[in-house]
Backbone bond lengths (Angstrom), bond angles and torsions (degrees), N, CA, C in turn:
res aa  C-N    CA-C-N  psi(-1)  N-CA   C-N-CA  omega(-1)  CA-C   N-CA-C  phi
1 X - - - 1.469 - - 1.520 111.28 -
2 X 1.127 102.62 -42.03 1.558 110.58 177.66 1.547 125.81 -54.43
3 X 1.525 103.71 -35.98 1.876 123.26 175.83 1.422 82.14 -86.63
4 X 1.003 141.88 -59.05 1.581 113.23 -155.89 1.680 108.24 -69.17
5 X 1.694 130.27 -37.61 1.398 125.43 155.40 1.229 110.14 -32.22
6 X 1.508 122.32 -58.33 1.482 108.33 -149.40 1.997 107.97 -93.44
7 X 1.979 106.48 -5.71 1.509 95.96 167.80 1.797 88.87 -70.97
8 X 1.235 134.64 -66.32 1.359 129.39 -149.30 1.575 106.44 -47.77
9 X 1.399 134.14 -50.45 1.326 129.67 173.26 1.541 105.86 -50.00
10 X 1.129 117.52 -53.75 1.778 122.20 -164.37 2.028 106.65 -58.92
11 X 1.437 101.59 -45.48 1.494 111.98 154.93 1.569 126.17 -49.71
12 X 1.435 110.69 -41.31 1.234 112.14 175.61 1.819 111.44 -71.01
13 X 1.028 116.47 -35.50 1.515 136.67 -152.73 1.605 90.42 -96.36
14 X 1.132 123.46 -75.71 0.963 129.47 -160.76 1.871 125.82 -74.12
15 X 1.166 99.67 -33.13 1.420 115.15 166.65 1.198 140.57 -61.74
16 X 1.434 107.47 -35.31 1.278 115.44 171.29 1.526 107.55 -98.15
17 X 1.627 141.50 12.05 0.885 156.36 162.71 1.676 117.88 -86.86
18 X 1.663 100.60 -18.58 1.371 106.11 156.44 1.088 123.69 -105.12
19 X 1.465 136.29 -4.42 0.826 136.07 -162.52 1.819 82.75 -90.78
20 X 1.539 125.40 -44.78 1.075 118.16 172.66 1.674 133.58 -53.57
21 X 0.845 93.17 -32.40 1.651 125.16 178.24 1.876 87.33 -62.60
22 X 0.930 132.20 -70.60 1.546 131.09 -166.69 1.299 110.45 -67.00
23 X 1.279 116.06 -33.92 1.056 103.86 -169.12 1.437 126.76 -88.69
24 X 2.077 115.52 -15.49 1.282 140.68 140.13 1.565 105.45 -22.61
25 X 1.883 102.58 -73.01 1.126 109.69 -175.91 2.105 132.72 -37.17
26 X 1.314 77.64 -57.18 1.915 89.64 -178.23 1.758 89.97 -72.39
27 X 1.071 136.55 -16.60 1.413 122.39 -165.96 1.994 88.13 -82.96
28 X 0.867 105.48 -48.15 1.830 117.38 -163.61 1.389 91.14 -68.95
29 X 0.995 111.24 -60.07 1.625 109.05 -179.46 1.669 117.70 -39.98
30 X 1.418 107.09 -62.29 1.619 121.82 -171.86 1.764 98.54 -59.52
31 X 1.407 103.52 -39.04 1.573 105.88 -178.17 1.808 116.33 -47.98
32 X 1.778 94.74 -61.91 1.271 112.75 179.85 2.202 110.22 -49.83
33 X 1.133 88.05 -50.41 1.714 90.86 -173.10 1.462 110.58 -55.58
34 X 1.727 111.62 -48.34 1.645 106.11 171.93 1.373 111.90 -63.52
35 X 1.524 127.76 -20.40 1.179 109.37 -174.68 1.855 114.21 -88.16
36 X 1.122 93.44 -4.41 1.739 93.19 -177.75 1.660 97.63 -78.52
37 X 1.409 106.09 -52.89 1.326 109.10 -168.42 2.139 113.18 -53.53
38 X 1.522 113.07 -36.82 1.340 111.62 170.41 1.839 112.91 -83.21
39 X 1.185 98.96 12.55 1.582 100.59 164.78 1.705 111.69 -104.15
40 X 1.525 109.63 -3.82 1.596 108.86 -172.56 1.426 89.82 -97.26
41 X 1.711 124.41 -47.04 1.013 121.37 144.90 1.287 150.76 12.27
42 X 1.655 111.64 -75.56 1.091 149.13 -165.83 1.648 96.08 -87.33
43 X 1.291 110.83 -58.62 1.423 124.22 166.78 1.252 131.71 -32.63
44 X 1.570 109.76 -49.01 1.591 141.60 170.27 1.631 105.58 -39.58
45 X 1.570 98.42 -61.88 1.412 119.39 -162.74 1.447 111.42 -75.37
46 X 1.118 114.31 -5.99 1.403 125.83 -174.80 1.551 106.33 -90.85
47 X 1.611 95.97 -56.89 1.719 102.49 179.54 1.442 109.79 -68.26
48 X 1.054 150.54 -20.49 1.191 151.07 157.90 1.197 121.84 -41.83
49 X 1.862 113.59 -41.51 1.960 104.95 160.97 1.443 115.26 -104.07
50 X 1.425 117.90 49.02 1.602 138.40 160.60 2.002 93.93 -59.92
51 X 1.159 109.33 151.27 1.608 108.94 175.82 1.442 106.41 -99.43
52 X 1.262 102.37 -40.29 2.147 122.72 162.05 1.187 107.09 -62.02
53 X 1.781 115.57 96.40 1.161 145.15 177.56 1.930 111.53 -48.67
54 X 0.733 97.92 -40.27 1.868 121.64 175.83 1.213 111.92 -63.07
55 X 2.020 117.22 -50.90 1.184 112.33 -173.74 1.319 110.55 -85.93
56 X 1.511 112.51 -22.42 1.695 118.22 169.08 0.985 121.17 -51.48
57 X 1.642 108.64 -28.74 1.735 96.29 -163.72 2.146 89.12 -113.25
58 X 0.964 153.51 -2.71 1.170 164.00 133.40 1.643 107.55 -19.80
59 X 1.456 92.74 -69.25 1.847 107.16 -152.51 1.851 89.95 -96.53
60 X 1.581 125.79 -31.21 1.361 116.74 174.75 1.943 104.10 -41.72
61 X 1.429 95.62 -63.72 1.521 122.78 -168.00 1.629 95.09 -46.66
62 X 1.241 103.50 -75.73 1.439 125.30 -164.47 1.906 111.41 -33.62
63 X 1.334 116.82 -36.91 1.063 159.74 -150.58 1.931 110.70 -98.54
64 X 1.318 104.40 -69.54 1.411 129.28 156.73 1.765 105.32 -46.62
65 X 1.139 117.37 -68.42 1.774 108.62 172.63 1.103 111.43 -65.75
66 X 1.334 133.34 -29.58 1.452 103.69 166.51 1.557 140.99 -53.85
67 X 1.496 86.17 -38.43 1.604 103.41 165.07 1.315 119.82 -41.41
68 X 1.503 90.16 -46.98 2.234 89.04 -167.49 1.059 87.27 -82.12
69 X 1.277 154.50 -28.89 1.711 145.03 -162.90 1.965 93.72 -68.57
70 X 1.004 116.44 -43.00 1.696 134.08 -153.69 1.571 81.23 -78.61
71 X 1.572 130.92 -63.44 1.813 123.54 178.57 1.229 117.28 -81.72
72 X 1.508 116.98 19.15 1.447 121.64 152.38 1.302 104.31 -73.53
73 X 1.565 110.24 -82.44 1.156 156.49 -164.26 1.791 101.63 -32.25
74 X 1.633 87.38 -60.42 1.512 113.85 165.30 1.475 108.57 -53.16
75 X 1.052 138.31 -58.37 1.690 127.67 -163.32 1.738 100.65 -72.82
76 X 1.385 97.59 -45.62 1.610 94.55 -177.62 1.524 116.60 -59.89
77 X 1.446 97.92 -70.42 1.669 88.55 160.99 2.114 133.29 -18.64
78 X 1.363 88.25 -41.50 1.742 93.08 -177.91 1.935 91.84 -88.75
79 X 0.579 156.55 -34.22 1.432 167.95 148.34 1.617 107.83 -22.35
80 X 1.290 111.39 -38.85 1.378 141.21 176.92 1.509 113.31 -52.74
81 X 1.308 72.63 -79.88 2.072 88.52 -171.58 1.812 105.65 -93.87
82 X 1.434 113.82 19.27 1.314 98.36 166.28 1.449 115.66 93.63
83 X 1.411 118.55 9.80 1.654 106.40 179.86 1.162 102.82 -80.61
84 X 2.266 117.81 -48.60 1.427 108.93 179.66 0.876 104.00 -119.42
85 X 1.510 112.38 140.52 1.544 136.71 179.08 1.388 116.24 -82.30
86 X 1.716 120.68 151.23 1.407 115.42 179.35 1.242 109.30 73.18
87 X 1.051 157.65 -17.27 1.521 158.81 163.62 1.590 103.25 -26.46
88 X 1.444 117.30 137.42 1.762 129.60 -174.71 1.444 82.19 -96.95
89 X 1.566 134.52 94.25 1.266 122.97 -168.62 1.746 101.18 -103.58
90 X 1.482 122.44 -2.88 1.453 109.41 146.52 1.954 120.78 -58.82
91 X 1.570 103.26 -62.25 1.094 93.41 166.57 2.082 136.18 -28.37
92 X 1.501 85.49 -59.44 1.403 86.51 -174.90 1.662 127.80 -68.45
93 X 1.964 94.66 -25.66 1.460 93.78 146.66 1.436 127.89 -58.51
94 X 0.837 135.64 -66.73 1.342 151.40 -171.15 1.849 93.06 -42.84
95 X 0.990 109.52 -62.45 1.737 99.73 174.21 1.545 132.76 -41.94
96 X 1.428 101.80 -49.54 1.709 117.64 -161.92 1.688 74.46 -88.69
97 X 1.205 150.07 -38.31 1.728 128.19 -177.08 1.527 85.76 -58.34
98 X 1.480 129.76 -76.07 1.176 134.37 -142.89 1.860 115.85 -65.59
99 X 1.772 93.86 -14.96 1.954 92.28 168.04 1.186 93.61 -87.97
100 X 1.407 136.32 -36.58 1.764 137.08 -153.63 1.788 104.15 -58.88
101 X 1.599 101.05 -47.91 1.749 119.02 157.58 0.837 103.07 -40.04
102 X 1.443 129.38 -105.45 1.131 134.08 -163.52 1.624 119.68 -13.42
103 X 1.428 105.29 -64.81 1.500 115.08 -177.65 1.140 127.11 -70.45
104 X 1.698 111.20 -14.83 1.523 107.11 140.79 1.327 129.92 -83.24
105 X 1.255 125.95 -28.38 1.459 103.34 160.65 1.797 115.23 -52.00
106 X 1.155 113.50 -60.81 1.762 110.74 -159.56 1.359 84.85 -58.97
107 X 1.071 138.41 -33.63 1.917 113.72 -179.43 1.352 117.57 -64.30
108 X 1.778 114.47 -47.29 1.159 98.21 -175.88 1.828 104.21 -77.98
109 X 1.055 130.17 1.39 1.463 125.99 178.17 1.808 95.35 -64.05
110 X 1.532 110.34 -28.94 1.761 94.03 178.44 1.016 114.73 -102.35
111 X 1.421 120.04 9.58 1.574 114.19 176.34 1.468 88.13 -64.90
112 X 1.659 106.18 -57.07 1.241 125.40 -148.76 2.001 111.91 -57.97
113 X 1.655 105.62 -25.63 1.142 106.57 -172.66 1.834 97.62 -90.50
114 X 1.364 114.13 -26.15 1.438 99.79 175.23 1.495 125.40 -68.97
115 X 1.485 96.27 -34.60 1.689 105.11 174.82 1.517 115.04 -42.03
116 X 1.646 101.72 -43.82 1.449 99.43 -179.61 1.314 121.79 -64.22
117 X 1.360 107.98 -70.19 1.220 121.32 172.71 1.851 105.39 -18.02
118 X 1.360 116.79 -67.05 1.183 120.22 169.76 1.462 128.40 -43.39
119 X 1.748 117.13 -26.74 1.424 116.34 172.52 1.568 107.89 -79.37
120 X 1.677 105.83 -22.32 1.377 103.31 -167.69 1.558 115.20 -73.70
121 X 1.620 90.79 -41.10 1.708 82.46 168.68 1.440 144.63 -97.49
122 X 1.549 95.64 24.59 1.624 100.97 -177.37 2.052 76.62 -96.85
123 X 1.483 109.68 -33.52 1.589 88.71 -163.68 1.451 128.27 -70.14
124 X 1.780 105.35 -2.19 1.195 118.96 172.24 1.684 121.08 -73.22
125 X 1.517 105.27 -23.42 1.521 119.45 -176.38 1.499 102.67 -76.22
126 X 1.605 100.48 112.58 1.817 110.75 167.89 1.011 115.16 -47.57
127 X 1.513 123.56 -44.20 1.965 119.80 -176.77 1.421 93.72 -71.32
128 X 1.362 139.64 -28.79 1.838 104.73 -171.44 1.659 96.16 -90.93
129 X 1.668 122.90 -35.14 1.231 104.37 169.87 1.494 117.99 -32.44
130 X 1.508 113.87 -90.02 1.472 106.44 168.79 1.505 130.08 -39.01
131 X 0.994 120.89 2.05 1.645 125.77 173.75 2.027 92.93 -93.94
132 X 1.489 106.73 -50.90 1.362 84.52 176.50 1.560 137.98 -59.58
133 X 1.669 78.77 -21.10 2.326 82.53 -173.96 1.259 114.71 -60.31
134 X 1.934 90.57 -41.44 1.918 90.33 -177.60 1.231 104.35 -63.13
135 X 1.078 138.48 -32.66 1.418 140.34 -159.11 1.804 93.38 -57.84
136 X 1.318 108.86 -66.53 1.695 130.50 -178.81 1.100 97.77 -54.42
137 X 0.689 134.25 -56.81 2.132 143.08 -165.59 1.304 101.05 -52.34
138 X 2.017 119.21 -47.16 1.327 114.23 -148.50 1.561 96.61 -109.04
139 X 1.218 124.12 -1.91 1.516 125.22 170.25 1.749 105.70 -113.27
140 X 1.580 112.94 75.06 1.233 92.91 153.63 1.622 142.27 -79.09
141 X 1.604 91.01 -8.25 1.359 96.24 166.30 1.261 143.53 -50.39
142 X 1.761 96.24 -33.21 1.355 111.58 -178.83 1.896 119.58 -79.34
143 X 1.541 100.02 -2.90 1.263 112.42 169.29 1.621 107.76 -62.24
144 X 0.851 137.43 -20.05 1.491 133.05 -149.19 1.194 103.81 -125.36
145 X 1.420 116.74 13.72 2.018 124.93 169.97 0.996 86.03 -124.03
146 X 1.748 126.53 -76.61 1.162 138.96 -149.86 1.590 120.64 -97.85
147 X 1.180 103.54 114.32 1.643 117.83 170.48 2.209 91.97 -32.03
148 X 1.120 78.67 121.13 1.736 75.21 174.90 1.807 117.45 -77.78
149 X 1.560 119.49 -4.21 1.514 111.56 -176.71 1.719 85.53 -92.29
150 X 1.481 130.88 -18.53 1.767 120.87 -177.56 1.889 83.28 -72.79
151 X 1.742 116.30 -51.51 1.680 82.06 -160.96 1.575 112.15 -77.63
152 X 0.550 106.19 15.09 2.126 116.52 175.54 1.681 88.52 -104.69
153 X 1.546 158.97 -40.82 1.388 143.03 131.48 1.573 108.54 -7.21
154 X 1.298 103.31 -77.60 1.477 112.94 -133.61 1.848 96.77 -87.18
155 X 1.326 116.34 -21.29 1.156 118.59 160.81 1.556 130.03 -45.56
156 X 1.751 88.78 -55.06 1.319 108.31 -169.62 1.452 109.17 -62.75
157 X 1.453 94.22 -37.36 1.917 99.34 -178.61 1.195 126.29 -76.52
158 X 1.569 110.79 -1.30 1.419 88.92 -173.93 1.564 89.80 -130.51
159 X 1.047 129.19 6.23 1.748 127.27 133.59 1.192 120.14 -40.79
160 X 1.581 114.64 -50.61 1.345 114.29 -170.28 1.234 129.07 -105.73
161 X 1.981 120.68 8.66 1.084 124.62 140.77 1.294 117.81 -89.06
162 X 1.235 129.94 -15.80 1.787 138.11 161.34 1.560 92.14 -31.67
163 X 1.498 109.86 -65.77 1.770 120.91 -148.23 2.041 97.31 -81.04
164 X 1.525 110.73 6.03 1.256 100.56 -161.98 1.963 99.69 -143.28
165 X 1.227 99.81 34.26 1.824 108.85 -177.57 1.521 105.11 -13.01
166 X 1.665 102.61 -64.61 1.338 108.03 -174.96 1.766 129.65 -41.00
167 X 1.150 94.98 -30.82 1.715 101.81 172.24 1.092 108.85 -62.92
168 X 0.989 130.60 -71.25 1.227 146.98 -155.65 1.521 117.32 -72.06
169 X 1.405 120.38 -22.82 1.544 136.51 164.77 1.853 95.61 -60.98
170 X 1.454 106.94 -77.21 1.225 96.28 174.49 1.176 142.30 -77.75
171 X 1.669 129.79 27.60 1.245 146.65 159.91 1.775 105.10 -81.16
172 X 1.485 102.19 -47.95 1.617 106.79 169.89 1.342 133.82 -58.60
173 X 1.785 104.24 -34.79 1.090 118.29 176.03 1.875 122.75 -69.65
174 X 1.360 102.67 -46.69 1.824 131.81 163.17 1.571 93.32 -25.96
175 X 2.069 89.33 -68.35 1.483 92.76 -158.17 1.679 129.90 -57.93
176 X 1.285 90.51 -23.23 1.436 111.44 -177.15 1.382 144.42 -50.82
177 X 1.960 83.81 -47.65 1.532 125.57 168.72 1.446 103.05 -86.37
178 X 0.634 126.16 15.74 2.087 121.62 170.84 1.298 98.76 -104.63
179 X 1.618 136.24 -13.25 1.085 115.48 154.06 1.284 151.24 -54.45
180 X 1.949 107.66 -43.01 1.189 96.39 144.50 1.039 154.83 -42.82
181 X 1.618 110.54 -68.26 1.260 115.48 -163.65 2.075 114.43 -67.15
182 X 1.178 83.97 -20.63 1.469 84.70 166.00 1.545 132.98 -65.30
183 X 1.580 111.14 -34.27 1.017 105.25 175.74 1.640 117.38 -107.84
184 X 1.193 114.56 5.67 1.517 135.37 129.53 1.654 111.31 -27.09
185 X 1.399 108.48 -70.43 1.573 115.69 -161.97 1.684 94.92 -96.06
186 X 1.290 149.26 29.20 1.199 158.33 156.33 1.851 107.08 73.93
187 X 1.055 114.34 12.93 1.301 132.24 172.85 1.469 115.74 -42.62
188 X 1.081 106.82 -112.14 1.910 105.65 145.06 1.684 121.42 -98.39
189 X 0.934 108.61 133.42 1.525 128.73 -173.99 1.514 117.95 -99.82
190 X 1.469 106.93 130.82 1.804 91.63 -152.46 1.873 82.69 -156.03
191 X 1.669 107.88 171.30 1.177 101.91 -173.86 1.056 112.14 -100.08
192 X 1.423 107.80 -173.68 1.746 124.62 -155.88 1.902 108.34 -69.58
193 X 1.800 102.97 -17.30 1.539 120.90 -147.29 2.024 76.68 -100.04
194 X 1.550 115.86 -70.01 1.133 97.21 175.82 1.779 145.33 -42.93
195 X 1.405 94.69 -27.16 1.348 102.80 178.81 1.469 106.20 -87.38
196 X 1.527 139.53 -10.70 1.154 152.26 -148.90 1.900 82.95 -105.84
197 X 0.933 117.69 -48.06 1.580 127.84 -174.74 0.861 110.59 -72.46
198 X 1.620 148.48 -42.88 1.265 167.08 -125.58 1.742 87.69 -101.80
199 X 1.672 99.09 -67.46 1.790 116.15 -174.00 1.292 108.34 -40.62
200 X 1.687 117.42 -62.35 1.242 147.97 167.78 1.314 105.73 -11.32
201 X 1.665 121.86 -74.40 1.203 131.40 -170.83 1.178 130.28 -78.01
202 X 1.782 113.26 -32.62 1.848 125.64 130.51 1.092 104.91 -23.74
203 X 1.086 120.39 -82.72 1.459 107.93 -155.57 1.391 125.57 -46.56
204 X 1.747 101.02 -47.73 1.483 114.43 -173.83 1.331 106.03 -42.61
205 X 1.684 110.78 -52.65 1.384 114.15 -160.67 1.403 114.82 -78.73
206 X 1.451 116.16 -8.52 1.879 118.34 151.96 1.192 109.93 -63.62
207 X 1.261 126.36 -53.55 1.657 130.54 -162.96 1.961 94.33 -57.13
208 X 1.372 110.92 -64.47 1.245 112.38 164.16 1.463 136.97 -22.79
209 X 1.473 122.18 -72.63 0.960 137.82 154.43 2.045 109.21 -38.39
210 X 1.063 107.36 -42.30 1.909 102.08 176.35 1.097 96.69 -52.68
211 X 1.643 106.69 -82.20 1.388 118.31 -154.48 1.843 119.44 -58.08
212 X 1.876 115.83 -16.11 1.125 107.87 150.09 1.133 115.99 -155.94
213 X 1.868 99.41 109.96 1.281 133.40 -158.91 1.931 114.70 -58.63
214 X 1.570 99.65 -0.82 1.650 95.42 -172.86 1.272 77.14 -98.11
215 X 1.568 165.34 23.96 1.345 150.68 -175.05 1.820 110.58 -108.56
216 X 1.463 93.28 -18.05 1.468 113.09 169.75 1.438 129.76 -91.63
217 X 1.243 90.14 95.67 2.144 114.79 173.64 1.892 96.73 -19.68
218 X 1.392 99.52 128.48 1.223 129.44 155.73 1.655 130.43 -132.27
219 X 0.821 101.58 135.50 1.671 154.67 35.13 2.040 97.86 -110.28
């Protein structure tokens, strides 16, 4: 008699303390998701008065799909736990993969346009020019594998992501996340261990990028 008193109090006490507990939860949750999506938003509107026509229209875009990926993500999610009913929640998957794409390509389209930019102007500097000849001058060995204009490439490039960490964190990171959604939308199809690795190293390189905020690509 005594265990059955004290389940009925513990039910009383405790139950509706989870019921609070969950319902905190989906409230914080739904909060957090609208708020990412008015930060891609917010983001949008920002890249739009970029003066670099390229990066305007890159990070506008880039920025803009995130949004719809975030009221995919977002509707399905509520579709989920029961707020909206009837939802075609293949469809709406199939969308938020196919903006999530999208917005990794136009991002890495500016890794890809900053990288240059960055080869272009280390290749304008006379001291790394002459830093490359010796480089060529003192490896003729490498003439006889390597096409010598790839090692005058591959030189140049990795001088000028050396001087530019931040690119290159989020070129890895871009790349990383295209695993999913790709094999989401039947694109390339890959396993549960690669995509598990892919996240893995995303992530790291967010946690990274927090804790030191000059490691994070701007604008």
């Amino acid at each position: 008699m005594y265990w059955t008193l004290a389940y009925m109090l513990s039910s009383f006490i405790v139950l509706p303390w989870r019921v609070h507990y969950c319902s905190l939860s989906l409230l914080s949750l739904s909060v957090l998701r609208l708020g990412n999506a008015i930060n891609s938003i917010e983001a949008a509107k920002r890249a739009v008065r970029l003066s670099d026509r390229v990066l305007c229209l890159c990070l506008t875009a880039a920025n803009i799909y995130r949004a719809l990926y975030f009221l995919c993500d977002n509707t399905l999610w509520a579709g989920n736990v029961g707020l909206i009913r009837g939802i075609d929640k293949e469809r709406w998957s199939f969308n938020a993969s196919l903006y999530y794409l999208l917005s990794l390509i136009t991002s890495l389209t500016r890794d890809v346009y900053v990288i240059w930019q960055l080869m272009a102007q280390r290749a304008r500097d006379k001291c790394f020019r002459q830093k490359m000849e010796t480089h060529l001058n003192e490896s003729p060995e490498v003439a006889d594998v390597i096409i010598p204009q790839l090692d005058a490439f591959l030189f140049l490039l990795l001088h000028s992501l050396k001087s530019q960490p931040s690119v290159i964190l989020d070129t890895i990171k871009n790349i990383c996340d295209l695993s999913l959604p790709l094999d989401k939308l039947g694109i390339y199809k890959t396993n549960a261990g690669v995509i598990a690795f892919c996240g893995l190293v995303s992530s790291l390189i967010g946690i990274v990028t927090l804790i030191q905020p000059k490691l994070k690509i701007k604008p």
